[in-house]
FIPA-649561 format. One record per residue (C-alpha): chain; y, z, x negated. Coordinates in steps of 0.001 Angstrom, whole numbers. Example, Ala and Ser with C-alpha at 12.3 -4.5 7.8 and 13.67 -1.06 7.14 Angstrom:
2
{A; {-4500; 7800; -12300}} {A; {-1060; 7140; -13670}} 
END
This chain:
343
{A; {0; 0; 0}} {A; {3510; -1319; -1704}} {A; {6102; 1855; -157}} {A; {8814; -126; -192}} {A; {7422; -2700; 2432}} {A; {6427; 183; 4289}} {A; {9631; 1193; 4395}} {A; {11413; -2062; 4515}} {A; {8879; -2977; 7764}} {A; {10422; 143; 9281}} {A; {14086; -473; 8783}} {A; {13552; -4219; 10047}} {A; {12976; -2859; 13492}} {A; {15769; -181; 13645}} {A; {13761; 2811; 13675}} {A; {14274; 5938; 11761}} {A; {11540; 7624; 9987}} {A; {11242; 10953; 12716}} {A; {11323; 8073; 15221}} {A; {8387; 6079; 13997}} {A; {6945; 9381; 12835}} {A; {6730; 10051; 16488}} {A; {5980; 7510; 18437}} {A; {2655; 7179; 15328}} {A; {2158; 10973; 16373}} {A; {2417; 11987; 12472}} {A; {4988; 14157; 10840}} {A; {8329; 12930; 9593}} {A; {7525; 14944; 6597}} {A; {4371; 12458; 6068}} {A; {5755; 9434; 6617}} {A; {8738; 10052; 4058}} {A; {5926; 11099; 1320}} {A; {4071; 7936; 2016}} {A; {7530; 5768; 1447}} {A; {8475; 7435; -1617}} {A; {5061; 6522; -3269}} {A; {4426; 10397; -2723}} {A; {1050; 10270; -1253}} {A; {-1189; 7728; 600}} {A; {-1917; 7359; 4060}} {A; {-5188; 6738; 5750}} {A; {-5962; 3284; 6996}} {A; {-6337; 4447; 10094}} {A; {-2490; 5517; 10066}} {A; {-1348; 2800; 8311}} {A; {-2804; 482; 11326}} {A; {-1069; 2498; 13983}} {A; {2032; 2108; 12179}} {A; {1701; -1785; 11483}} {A; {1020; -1818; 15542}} {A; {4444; 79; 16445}} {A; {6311; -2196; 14442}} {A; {4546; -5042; 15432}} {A; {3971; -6333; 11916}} {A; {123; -7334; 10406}} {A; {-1390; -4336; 8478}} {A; {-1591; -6925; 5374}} {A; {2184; -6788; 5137}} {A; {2118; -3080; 3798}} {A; {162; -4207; 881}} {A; {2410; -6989; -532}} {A; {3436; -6210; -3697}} {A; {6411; -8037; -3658}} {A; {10088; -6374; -4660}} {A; {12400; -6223; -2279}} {A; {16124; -7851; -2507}} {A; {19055; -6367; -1746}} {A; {22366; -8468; -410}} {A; {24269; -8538; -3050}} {A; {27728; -9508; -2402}} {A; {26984; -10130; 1280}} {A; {26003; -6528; 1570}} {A; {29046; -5717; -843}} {A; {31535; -7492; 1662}} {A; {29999; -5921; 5102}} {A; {29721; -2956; 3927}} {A; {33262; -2686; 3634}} {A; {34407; -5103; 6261}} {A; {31803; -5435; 9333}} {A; {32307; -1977; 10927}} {A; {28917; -1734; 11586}} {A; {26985; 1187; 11646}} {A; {24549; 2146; 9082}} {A; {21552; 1779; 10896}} {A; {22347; -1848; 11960}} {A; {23078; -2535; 7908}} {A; {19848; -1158; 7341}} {A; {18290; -3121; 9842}} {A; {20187; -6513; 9187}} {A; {19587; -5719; 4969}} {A; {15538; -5410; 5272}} {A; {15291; -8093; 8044}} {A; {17165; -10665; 5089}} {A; {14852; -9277; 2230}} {A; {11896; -9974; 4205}} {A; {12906; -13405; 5219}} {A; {13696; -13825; 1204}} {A; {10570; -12903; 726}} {A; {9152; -15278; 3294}} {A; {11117; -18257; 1806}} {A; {9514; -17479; -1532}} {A; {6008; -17129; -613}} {A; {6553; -20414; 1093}} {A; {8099; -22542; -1612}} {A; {5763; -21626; -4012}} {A; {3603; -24059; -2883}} {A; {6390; -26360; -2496}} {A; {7974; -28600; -4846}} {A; {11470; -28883; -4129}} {A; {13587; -31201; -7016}} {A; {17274; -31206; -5421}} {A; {19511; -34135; -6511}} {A; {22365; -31862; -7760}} {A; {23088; -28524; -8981}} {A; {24671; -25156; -7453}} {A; {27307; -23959; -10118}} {A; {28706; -20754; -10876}} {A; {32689; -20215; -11340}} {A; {34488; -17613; -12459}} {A; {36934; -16545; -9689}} {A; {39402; -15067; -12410}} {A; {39367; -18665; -14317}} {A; {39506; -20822; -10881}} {A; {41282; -21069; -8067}} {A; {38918; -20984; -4988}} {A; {40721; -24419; -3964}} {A; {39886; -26012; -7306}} {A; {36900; -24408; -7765}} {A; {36227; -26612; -4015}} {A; {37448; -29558; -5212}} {A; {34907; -29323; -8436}} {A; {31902; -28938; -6088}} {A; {32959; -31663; -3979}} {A; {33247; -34213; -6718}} {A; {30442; -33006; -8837}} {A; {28312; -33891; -5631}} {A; {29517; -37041; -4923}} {A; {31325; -36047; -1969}} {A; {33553; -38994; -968}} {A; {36893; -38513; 310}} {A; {37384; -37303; 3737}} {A; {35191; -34982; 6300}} {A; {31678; -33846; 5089}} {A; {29445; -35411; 7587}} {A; {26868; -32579; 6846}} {A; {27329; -29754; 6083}} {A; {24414; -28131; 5603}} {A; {22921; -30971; 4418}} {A; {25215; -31350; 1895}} {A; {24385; -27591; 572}} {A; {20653; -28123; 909}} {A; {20914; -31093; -1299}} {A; {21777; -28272; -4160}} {A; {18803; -26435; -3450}} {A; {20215; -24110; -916}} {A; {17918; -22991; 2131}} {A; {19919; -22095; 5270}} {A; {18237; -20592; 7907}} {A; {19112; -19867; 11531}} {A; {18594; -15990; 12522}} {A; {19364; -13552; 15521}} {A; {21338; -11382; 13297}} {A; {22032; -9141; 16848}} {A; {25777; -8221; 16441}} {A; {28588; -10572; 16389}} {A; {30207; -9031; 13858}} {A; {28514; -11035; 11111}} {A; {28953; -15023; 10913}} {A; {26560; -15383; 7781}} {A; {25316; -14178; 5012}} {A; {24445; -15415; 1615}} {A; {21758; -14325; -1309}} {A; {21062; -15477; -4910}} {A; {17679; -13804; -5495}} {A; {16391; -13878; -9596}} {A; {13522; -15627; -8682}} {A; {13561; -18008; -5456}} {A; {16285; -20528; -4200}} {A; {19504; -19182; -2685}} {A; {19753; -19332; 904}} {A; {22557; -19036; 3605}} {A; {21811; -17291; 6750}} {A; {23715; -18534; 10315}} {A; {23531; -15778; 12961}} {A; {22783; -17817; 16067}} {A; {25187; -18392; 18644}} {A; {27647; -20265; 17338}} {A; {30079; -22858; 17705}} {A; {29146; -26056; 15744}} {A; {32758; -25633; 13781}} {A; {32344; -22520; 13021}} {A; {28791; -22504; 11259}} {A; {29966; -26026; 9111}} {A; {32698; -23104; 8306}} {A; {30274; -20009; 7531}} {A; {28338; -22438; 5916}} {A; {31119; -23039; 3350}} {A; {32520; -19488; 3800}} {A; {28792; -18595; 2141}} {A; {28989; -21199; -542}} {A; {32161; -19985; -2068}} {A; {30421; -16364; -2522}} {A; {27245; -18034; -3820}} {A; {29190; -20177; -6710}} {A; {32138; -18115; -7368}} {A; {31250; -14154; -6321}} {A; {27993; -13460; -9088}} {A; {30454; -10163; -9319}} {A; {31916; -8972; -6046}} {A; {35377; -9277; -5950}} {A; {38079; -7547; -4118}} {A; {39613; -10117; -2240}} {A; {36318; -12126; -2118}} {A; {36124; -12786; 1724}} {A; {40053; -14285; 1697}} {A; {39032; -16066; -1650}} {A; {35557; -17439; 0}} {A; {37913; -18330; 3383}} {A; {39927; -20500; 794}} {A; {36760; -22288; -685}} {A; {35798; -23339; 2689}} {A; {38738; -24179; 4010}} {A; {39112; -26549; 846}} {A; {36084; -27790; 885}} {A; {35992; -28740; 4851}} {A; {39379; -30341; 4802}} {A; {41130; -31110; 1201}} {A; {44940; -30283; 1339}} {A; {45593; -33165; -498}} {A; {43919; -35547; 2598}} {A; {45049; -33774; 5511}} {A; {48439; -32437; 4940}} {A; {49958; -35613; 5763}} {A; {48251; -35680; 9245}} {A; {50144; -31801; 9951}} {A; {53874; -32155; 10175}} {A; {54649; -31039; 13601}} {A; {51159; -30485; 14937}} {A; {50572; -30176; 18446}} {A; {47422; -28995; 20566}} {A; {46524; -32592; 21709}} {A; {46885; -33899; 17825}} {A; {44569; -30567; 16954}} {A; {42436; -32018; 19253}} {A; {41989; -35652; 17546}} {A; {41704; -34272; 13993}} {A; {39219; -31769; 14902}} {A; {36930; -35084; 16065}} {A; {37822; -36644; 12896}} {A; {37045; -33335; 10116}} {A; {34953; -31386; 12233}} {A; {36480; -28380; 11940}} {A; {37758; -26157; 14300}} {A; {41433; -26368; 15813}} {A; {41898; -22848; 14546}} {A; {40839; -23930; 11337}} {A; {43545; -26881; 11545}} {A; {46307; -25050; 12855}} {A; {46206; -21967; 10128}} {A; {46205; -25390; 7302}} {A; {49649; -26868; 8830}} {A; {51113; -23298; 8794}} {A; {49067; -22466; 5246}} {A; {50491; -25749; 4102}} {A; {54149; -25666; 5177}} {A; {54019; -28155; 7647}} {A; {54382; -26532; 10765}} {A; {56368; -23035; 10580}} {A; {56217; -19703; 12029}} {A; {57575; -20572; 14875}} {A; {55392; -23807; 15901}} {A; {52342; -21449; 14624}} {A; {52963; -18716; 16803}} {A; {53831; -21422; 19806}} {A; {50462; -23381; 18994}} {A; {48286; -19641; 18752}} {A; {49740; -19075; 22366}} {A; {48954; -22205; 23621}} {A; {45338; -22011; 22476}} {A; {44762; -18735; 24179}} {A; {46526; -19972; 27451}} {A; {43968; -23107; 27301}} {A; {41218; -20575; 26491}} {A; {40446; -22470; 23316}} {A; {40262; -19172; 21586}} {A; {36926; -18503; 22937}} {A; {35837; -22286; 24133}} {A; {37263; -25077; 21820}} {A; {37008; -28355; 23616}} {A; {35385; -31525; 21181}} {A; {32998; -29647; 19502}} {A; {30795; -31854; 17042}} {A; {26839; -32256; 17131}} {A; {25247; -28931; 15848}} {A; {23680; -29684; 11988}} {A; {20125; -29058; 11822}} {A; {18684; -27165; 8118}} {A; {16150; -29230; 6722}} {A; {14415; -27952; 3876}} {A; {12541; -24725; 5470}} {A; {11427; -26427; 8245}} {A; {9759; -29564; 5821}} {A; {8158; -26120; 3717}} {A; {6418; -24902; 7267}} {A; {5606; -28723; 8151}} {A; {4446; -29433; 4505}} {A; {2138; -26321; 5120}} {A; {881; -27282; 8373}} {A; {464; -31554; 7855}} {A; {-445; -31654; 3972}} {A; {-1864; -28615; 2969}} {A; {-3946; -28133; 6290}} {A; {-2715; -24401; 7036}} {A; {-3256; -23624; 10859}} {A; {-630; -21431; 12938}} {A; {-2746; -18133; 12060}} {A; {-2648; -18791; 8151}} {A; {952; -19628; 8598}} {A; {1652; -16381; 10207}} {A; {160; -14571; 7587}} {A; {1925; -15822; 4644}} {A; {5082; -14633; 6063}} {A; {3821; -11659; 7203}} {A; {4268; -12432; 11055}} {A; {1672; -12099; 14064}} {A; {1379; -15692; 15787}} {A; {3616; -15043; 18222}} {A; {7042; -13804; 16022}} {A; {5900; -16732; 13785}} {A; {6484; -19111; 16273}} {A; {9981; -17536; 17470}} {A; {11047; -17884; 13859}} {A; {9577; -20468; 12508}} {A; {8561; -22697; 15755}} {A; {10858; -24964; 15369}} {A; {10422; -26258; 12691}} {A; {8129; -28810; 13452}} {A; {8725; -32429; 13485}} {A; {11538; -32117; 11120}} {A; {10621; -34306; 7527}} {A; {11744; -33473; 3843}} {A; {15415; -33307; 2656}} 
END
């Protein structure tokens, strides 16, 4: 039995340790032994716990180590407002879906045609440090037409998960030993995860070190990337909700996202801005924009599960258990990912 997936199991679900002590009719005392490497418990416990928290017995006994958040967990912690049992929660339901990814792509060859740098966010400007990624992968002028394609093409797995609070867009990890990934909490506005997308990529290439102002400077990055100053500005000067409108179809970004650049950018002032911020919530854009693009798709864990299934002959079962997932929580994670093909 690895403790620290005994543990991590726990915190997925939200439970405390005198909570699943009790509803497993053993002592809190027990339990906290058994997660501190203390002392072992008997299989017989062990399978009473796996079936309160829903997870196969064979979980407990991976022996992989568990990933923190990093500067994702750095940033919420200070920012979300949420409580420390949902951080728990949201912190162990991300490691195990890291360690999901890896177990998957270990099988998997995955060659992506360019690279995910690292800049330092003392030595670059988040703007420039945009501009670099953009060019270095062949990003031509004008809108991304992907977004998350365009990130998965570096290697980056994004993944779709109920992250159960709104208070968290996404949230990004570099493990040591796996590719990086980007995880959207569901429920979204098309806009605004081609947004957290980006949001996520300026932490993974500029924030190895967490840095103060990182959420503002990763705001910048995306911003940048999604809609280069240079390209747009001209398009600004004396913006009005019907021209938001148009150039939200043309850059796929949000009319929120539009109106801060003309006000960011000088060409609308404080005035206009606060006009244009009343005008959205009168419209009830604020909640609702109208003109919202297609919704991107990730590719590359979805080709790891089909891979699995089509090449390698794994049945649903199998595929369950190398995540560490009965059938039926395989399928409401994973499910969809079938009939999607290779990046």
């Amino acid at each position: 039995m690895n403790p620290r997936l005994l543990q991590l199991a726990r915190e997925s679900r939200g439970l405390s340790q005198s909570r699943l002590a009790s509803l497993t009719g053993m002592s809190q005392a027990a339990l906290s032994k058994a997660e501190n490497g203390l002392s072992a418990l008997s299989p017989d416990r062990l399978a009473a716990i796996a079936d309160v928290l829903g997870y196969p017995r064979k979980l407990f006994d991976w022996p992989d180590e568990p990933v923190g958040l990093g500067p994702s967990g750095f940033y919420h912690r200070k920012q979300s407002g949420l409580g420390k049992t949902s951080l728990l929660r949201i912190e162990a339901d991300v490691s195990l879906l890291l360690m999901q990814v890896r177990r998957l792509e270990a099988t998997v060859e995955i060659d992506p045609p360019f690279r995910l740098p690292i800049f330092d966010s003392e030595e670059y400007e988040p703007e420039e440090a945009a501009a670099r990624v953009r060019a270095s992968w062949l990003i031509p002028d004008g809108p991304v037409p992907d977004v998350i394609r365009a990130v998965e093409r570096a290697g980056v797995v994004v993944v779709r998960k109920d992250l159960e609070t709104p208070k968290i867009s996404g949230l990004s990890v570099r493990p040591p030993n796996g590719l990086p990934v980007i995880i959207l909490n569901t429920g979204m506005s098309a806009t605004r995860e081609r947004f957290t997308v980006l949001h996520e990529l300026g932490h993974l290439v500029m924030h190895q070190i967490p840095s103060d102002d990182g959420e503002r400077e990763a705001d910048r990055f995306a911003a940048e990337f999604l809609m280069p100053a240079r390209l747009i500005s001209p398009y600004l000067a004396g913006l009005n909700i019907q021209r938001a409108v148009q150039l939200k179809q043309y850059w796929k970004a949000s009319m929120a996202a539009i109106i801060r650049a003309a006000h960011r950018l000088g060409k609308i002032d404080d005035r206009r801005y606060k006009s244009l911020q009343v005008q959205m919530s009168q419209l009830g854009y604020r909640r609702d924009e109208p003109a919202e693009p297609v919704p991107e798709n990730p590719r590359i864990l979805p080709s790891m599960i089909e891979l699995h299934r089509d090449e390698h002959g794994y049945s649903e079962a199998e595929l369950a258990t190398v995540v560490g997932l009965h059938v039926r929580e395989f399928h409401a994670e994973f499910g969809a990912a079938r009939g999607l093909r290779a990046v």
